[in-house]
N, CA, C and O atoms as a Maestro MAE file, in Angstrom:
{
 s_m_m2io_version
 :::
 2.0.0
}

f_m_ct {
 s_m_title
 :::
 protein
 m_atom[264] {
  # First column is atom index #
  i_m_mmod_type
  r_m_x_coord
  r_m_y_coord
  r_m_z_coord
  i_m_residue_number
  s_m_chain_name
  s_m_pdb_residue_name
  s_m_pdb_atom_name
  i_m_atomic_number
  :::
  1 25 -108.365 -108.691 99.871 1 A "UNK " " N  " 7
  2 3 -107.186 -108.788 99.043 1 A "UNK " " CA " 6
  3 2 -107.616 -109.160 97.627 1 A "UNK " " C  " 6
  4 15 -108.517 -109.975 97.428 1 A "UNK " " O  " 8
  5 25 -106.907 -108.504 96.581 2 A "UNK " " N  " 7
  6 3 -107.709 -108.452 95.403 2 A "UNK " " CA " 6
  7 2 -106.154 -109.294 94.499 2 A "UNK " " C  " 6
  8 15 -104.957 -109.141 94.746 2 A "UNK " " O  " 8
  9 25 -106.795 -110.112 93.500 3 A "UNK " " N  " 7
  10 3 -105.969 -110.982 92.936 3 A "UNK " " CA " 6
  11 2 -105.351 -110.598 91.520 3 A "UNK " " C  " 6
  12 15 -106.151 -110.036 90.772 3 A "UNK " " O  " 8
  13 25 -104.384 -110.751 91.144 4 A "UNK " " N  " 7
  14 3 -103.668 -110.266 89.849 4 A "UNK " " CA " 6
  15 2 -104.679 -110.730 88.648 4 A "UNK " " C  " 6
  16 15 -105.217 -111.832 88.758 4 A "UNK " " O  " 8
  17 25 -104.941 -109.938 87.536 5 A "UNK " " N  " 7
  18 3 -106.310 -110.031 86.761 5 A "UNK " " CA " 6
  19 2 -107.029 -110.201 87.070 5 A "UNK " " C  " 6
  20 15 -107.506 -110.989 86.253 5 A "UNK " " O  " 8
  21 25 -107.876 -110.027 88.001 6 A "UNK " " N  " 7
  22 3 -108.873 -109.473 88.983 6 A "UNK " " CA " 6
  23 2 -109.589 -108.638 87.979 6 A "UNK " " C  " 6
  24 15 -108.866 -108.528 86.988 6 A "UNK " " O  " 8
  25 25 -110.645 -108.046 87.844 7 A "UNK " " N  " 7
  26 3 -111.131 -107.007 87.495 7 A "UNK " " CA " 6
  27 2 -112.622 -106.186 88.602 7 A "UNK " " C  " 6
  28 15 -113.776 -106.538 88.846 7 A "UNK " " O  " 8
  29 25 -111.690 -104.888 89.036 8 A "UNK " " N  " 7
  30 3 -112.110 -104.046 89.875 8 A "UNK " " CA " 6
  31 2 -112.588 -102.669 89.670 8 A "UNK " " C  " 6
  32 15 -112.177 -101.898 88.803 8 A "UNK " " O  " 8
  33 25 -113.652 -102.395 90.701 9 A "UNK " " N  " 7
  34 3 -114.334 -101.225 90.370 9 A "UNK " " CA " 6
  35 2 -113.509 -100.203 91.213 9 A "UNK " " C  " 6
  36 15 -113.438 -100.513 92.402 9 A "UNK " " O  " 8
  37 25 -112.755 -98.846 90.792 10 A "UNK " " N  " 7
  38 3 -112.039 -97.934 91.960 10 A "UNK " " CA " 6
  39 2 -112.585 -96.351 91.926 10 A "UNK " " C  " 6
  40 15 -113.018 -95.871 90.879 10 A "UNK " " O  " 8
  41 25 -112.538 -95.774 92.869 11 A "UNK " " N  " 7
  42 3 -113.111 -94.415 93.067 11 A "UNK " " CA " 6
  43 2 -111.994 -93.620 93.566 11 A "UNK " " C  " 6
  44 15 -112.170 -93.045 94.640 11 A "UNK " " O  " 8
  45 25 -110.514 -93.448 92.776 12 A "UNK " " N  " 7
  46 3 -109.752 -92.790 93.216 12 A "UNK " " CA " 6
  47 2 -108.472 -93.178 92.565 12 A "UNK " " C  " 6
  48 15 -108.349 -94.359 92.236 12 A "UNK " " O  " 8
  49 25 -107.633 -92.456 92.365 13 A "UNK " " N  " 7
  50 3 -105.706 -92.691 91.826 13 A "UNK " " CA " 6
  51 2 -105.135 -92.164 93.195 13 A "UNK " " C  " 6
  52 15 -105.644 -91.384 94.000 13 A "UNK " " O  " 8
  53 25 -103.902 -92.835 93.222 14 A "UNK " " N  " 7
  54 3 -103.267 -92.048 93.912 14 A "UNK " " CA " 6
  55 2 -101.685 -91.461 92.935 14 A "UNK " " C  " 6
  56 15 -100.858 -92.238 92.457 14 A "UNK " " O  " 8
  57 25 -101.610 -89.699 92.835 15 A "UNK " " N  " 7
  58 3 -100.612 -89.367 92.169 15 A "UNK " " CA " 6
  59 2 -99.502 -88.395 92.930 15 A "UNK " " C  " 6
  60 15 -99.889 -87.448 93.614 15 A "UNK " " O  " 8
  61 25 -98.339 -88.647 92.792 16 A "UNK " " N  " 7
  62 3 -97.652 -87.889 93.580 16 A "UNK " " CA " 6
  63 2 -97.794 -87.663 94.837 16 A "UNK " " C  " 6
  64 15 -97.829 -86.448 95.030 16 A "UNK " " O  " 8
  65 25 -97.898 -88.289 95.826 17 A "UNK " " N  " 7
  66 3 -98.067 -88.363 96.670 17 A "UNK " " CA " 6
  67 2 -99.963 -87.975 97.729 17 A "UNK " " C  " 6
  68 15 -100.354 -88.335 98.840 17 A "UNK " " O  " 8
  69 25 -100.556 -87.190 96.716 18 A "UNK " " N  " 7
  70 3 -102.182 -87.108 96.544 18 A "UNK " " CA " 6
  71 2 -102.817 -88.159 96.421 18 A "UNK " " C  " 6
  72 15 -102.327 -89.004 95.673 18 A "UNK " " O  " 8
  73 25 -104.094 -88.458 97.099 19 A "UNK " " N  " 7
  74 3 -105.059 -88.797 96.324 19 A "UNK " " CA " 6
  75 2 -106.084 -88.414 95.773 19 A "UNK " " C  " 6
  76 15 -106.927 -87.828 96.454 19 A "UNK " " O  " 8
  77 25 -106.316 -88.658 94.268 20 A "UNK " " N  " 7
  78 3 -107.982 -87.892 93.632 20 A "UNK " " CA " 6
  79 2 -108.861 -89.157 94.017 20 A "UNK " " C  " 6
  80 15 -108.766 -90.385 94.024 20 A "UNK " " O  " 8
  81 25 -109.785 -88.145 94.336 21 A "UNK " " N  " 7
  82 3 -111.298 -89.012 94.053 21 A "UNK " " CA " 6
  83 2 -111.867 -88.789 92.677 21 A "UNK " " C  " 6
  84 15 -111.494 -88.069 91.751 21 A "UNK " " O  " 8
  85 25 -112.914 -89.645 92.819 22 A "UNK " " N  " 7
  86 3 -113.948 -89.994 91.384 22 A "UNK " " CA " 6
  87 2 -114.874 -90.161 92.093 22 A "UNK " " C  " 6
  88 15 -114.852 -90.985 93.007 22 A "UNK " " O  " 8
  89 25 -116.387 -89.037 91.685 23 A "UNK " " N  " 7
  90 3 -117.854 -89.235 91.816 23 A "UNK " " CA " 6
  91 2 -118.018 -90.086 91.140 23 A "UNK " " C  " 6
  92 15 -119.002 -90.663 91.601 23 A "UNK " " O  " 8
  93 25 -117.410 -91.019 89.565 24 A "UNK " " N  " 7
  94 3 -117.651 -91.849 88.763 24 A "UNK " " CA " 6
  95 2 -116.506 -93.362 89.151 24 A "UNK " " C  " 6
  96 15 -115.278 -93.448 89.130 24 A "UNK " " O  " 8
  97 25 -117.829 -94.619 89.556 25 A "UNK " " N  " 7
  98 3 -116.684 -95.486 89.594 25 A "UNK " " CA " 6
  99 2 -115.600 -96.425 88.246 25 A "UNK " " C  " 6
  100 15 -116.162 -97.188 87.461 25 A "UNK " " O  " 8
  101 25 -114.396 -96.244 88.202 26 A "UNK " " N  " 7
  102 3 -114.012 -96.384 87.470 26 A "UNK " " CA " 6
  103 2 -113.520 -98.495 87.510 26 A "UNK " " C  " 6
  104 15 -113.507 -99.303 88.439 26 A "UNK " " O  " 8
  105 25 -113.146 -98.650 85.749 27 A "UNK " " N  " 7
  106 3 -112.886 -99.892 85.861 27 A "UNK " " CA " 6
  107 2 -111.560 -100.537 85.299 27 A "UNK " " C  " 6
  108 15 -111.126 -100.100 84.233 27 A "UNK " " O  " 8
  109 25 -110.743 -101.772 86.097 28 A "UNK " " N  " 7
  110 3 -109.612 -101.723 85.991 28 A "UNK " " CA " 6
  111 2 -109.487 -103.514 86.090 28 A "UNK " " C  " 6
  112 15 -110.278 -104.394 86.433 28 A "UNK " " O  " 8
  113 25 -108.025 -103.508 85.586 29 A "UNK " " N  " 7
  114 3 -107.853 -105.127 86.127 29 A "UNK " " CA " 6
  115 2 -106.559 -104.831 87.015 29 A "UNK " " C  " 6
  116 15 -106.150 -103.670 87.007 29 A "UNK " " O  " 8
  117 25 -106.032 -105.568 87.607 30 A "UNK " " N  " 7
  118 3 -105.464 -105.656 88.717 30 A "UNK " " CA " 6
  119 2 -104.096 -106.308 88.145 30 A "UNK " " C  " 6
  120 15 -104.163 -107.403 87.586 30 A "UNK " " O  " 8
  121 25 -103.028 -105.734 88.264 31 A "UNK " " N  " 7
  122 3 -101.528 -106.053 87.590 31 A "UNK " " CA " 6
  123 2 -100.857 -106.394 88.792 31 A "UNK " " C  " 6
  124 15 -100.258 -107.452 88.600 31 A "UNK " " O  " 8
  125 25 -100.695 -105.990 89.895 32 A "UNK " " N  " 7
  126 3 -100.011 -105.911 91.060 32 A "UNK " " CA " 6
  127 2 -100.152 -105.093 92.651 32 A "UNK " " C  " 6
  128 15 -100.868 -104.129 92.919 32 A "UNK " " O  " 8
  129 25 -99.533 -105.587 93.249 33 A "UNK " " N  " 7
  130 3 -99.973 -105.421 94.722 33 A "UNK " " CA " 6
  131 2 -98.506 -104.944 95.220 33 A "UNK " " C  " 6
  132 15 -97.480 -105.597 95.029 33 A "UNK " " O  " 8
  133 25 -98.600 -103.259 96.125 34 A "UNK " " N  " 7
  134 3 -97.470 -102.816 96.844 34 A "UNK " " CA " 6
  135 2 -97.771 -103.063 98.775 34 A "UNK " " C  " 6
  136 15 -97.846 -102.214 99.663 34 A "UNK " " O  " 8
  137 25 -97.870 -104.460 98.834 35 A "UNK " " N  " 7
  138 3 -98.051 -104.756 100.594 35 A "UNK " " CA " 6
  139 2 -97.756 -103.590 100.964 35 A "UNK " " C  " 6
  140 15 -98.688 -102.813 101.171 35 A "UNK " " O  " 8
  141 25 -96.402 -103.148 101.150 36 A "UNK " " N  " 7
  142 3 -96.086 -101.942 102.592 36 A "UNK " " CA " 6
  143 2 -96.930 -101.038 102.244 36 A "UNK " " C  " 6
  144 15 -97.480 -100.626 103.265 36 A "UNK " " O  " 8
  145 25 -97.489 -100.279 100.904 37 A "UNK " " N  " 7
  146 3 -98.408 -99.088 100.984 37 A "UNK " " CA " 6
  147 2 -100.052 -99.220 100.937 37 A "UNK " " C  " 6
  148 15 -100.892 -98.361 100.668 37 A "UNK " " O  " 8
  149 25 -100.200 -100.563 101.287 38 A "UNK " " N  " 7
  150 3 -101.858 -101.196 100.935 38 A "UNK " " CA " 6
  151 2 -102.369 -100.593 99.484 38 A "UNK " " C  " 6
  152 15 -103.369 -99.878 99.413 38 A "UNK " " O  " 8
  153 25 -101.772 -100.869 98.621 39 A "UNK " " N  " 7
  154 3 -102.038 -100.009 97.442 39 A "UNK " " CA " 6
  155 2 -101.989 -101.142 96.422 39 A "UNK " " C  " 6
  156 15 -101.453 -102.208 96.724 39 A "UNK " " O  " 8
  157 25 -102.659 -100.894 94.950 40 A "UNK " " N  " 7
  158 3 -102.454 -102.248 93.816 40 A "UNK " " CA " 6
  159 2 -102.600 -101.008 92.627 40 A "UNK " " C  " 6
  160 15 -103.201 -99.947 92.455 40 A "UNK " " O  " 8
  161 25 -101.525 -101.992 91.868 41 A "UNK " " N  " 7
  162 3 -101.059 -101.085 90.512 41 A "UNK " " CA " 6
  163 2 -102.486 -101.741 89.823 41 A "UNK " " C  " 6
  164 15 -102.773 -102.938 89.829 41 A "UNK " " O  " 8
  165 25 -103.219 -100.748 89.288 42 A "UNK " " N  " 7
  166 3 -104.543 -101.123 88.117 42 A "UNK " " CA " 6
  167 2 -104.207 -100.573 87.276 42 A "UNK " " C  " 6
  168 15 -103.737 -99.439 87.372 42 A "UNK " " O  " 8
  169 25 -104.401 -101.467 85.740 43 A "UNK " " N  " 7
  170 3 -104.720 -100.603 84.768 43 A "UNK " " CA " 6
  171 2 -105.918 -100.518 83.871 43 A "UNK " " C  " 6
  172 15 -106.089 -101.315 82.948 43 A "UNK " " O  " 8
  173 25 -106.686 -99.611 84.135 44 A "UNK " " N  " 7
  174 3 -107.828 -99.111 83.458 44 A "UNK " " CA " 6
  175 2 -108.106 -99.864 81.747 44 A "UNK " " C  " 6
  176 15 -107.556 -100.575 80.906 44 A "UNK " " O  " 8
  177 25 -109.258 -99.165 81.996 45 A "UNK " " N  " 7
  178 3 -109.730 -99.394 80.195 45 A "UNK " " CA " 6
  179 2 -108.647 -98.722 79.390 45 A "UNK " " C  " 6
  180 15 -107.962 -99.235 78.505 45 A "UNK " " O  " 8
  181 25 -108.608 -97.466 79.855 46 A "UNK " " N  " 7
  182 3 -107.595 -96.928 78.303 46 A "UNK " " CA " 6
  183 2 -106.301 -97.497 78.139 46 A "UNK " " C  " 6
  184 15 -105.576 -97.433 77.147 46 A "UNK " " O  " 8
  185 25 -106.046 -98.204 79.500 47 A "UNK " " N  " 7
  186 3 -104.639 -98.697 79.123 47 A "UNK " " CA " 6
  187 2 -103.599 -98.164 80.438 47 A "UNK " " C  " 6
  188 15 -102.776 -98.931 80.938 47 A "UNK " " O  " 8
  189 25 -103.731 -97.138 80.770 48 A "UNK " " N  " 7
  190 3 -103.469 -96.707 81.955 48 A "UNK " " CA " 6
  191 2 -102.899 -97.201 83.157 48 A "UNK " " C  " 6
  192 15 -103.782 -97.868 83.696 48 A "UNK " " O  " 8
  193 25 -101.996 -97.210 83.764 49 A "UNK " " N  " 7
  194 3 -101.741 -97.874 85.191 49 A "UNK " " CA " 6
  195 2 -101.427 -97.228 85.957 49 A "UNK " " C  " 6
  196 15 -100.260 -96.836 85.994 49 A "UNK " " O  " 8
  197 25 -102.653 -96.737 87.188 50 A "UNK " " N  " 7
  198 3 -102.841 -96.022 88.580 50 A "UNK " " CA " 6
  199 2 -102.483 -97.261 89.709 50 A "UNK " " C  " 6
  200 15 -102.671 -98.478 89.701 50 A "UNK " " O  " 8
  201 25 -101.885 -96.331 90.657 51 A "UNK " " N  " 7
  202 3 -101.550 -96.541 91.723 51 A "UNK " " CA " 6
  203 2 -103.108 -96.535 92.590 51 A "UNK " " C  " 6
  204 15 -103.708 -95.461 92.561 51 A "UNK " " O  " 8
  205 25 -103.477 -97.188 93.016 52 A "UNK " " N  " 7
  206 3 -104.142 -96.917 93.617 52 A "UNK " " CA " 6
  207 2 -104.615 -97.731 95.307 52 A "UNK " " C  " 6
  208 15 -104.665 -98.953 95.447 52 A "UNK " " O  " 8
  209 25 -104.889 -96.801 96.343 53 A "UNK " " N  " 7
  210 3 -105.386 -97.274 97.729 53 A "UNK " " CA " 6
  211 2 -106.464 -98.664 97.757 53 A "UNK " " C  " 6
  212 15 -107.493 -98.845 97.106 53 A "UNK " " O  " 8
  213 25 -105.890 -99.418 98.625 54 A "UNK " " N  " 7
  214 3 -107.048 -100.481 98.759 54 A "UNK " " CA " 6
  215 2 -108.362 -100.084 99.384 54 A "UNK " " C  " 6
  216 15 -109.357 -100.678 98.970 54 A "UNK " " O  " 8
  217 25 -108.512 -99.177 100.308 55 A "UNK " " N  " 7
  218 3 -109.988 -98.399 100.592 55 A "UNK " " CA " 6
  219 2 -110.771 -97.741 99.601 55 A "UNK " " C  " 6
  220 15 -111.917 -97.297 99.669 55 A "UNK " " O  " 8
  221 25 -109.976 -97.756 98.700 56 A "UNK " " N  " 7
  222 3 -110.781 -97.244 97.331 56 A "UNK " " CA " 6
  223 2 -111.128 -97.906 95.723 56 A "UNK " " C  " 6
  224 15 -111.385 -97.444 94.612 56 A "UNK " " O  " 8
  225 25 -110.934 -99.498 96.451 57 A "UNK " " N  " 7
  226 3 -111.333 -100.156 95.646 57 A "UNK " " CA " 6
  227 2 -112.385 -101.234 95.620 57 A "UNK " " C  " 6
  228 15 -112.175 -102.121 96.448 57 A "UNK " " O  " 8
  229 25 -113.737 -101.420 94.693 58 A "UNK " " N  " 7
  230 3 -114.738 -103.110 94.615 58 A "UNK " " CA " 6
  231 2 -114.061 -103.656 94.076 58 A "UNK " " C  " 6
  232 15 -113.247 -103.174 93.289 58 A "UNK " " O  " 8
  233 25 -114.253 -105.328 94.457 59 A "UNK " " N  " 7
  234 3 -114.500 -106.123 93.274 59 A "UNK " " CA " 6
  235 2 -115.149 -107.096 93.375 59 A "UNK " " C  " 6
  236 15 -116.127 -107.081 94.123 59 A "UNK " " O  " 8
  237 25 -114.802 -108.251 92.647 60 A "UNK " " N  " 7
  238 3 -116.288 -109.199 93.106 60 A "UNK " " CA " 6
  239 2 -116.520 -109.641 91.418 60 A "UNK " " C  " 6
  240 15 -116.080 -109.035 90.441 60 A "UNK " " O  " 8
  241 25 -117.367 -110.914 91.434 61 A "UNK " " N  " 7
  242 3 -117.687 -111.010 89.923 61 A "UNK " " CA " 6
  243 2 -118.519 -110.305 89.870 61 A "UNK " " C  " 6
  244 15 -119.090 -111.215 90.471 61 A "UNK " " O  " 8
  245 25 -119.471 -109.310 89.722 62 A "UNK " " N  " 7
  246 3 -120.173 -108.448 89.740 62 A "UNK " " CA " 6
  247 2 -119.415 -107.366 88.588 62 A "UNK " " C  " 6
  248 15 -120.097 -106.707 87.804 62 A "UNK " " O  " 8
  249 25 -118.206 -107.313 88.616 63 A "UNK " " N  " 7
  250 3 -117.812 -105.892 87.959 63 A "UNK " " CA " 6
  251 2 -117.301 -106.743 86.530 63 A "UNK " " C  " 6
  252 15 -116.562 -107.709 86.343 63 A "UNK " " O  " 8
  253 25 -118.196 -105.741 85.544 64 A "UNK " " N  " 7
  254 3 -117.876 -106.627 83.764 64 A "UNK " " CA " 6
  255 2 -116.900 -105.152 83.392 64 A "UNK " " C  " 6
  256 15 -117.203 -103.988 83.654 64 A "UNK " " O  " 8
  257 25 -115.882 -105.574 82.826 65 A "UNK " " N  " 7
  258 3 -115.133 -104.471 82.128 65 A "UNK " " CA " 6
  259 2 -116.001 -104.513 80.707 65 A "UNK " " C  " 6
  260 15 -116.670 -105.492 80.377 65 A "UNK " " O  " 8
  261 25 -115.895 -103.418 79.997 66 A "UNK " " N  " 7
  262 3 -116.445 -103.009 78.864 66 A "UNK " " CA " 6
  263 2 -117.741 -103.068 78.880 66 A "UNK " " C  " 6
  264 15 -118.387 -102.718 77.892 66 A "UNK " " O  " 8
  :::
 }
 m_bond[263] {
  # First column is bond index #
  i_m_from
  i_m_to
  i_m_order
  :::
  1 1 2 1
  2 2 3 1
  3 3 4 2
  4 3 5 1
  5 5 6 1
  6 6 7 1
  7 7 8 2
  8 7 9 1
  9 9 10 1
  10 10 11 1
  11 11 12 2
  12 11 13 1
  13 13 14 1
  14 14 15 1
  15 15 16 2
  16 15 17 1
  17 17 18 1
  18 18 19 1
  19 19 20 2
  20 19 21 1
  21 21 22 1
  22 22 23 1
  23 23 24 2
  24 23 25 1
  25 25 26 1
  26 26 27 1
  27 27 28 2
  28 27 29 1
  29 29 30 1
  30 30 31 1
  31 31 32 2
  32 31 33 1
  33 33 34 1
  34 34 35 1
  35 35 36 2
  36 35 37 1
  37 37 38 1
  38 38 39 1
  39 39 40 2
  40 39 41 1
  41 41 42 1
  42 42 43 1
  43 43 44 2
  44 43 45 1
  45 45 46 1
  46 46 47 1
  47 47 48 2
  48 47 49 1
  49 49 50 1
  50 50 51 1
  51 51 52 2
  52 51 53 1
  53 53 54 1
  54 54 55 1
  55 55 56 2
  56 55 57 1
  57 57 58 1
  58 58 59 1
  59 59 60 2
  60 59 61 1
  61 61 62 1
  62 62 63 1
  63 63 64 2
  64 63 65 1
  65 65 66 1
  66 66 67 1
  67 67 68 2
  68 67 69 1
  69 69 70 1
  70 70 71 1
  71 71 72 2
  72 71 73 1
  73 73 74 1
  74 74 75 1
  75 75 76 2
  76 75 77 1
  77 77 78 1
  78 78 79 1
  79 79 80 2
  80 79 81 1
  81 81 82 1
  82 82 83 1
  83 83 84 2
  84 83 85 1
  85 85 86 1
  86 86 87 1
  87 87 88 2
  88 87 89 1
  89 89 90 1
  90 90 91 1
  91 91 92 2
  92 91 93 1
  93 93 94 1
  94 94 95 1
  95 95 96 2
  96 95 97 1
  97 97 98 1
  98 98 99 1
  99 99 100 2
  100 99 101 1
  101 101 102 1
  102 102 103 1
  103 103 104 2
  104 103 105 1
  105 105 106 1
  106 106 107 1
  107 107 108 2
  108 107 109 1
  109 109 110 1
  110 110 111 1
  111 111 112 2
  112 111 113 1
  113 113 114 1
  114 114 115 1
  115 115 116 2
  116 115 117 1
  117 117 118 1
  118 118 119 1
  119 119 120 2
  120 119 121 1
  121 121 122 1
  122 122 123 1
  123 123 124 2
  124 123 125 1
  125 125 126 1
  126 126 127 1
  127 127 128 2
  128 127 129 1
  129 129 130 1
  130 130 131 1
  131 131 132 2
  132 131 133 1
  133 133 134 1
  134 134 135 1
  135 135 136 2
  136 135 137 1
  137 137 138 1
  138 138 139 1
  139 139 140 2
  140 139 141 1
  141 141 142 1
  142 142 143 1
  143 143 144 2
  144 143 145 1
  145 145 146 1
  146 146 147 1
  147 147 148 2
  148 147 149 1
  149 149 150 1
  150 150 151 1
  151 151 152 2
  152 151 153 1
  153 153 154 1
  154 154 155 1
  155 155 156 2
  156 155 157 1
  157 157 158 1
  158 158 159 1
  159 159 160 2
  160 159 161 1
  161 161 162 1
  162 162 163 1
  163 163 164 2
  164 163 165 1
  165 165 166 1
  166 166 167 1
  167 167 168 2
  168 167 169 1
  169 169 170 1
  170 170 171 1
  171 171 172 2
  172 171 173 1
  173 173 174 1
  174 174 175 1
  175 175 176 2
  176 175 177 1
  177 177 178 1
  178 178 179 1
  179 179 180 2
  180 179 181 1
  181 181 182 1
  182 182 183 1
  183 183 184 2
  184 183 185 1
  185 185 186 1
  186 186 187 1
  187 187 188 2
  188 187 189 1
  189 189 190 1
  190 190 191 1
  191 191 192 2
  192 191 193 1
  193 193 194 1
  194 194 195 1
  195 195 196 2
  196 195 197 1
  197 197 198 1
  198 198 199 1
  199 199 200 2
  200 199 201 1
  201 201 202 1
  202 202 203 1
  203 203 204 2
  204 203 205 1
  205 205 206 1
  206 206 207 1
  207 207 208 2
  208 207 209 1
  209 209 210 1
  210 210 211 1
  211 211 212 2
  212 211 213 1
  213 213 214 1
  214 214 215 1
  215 215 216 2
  216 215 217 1
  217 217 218 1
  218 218 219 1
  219 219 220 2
  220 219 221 1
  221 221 222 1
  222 222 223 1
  223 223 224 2
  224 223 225 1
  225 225 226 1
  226 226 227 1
  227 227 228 2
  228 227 229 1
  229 229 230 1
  230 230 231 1
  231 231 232 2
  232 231 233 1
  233 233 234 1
  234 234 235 1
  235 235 236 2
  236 235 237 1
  237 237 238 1
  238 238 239 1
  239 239 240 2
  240 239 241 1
  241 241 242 1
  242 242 243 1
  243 243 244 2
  244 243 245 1
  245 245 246 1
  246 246 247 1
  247 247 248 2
  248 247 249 1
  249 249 250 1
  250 250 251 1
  251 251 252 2
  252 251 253 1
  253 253 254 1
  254 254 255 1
  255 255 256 2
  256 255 257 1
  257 257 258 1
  258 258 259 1
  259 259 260 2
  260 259 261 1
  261 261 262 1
  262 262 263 1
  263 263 264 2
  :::
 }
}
């Protein structure tokens, strides 16, 4: 379970009902958590906020944004 400003490494969005993958892991901080869909709203470096699957996300102090 990953914590609100968290900052996490993810390999995937989920859009419209899809999910994309990423060969590149991408980096995000952590805004919010949807329990019923195991999913957490991230928003990226550019600013961005993906939906994204909890199987498709690191974190850990290990991950430095910028």
């Amino acid at each position: 379970m990953y914590k609100a400003g968290e900052t996490v490494r993810y390999w995937g969005v989920k859009t419209g009902g899809l999910t994309w993958l990423s060969a590149e892991a991408m980096i995000g901080k952590v805004i919010g958590q949807q329990r019923e869909e195991r999913s957490y709203k991230i928003e990226g470096l550019s600013g961005t906020i993906h939906d994204v699957p909890e199987k498709l996300i690191e974190g850990g102090s290990e991950v430095k944004a910028g």
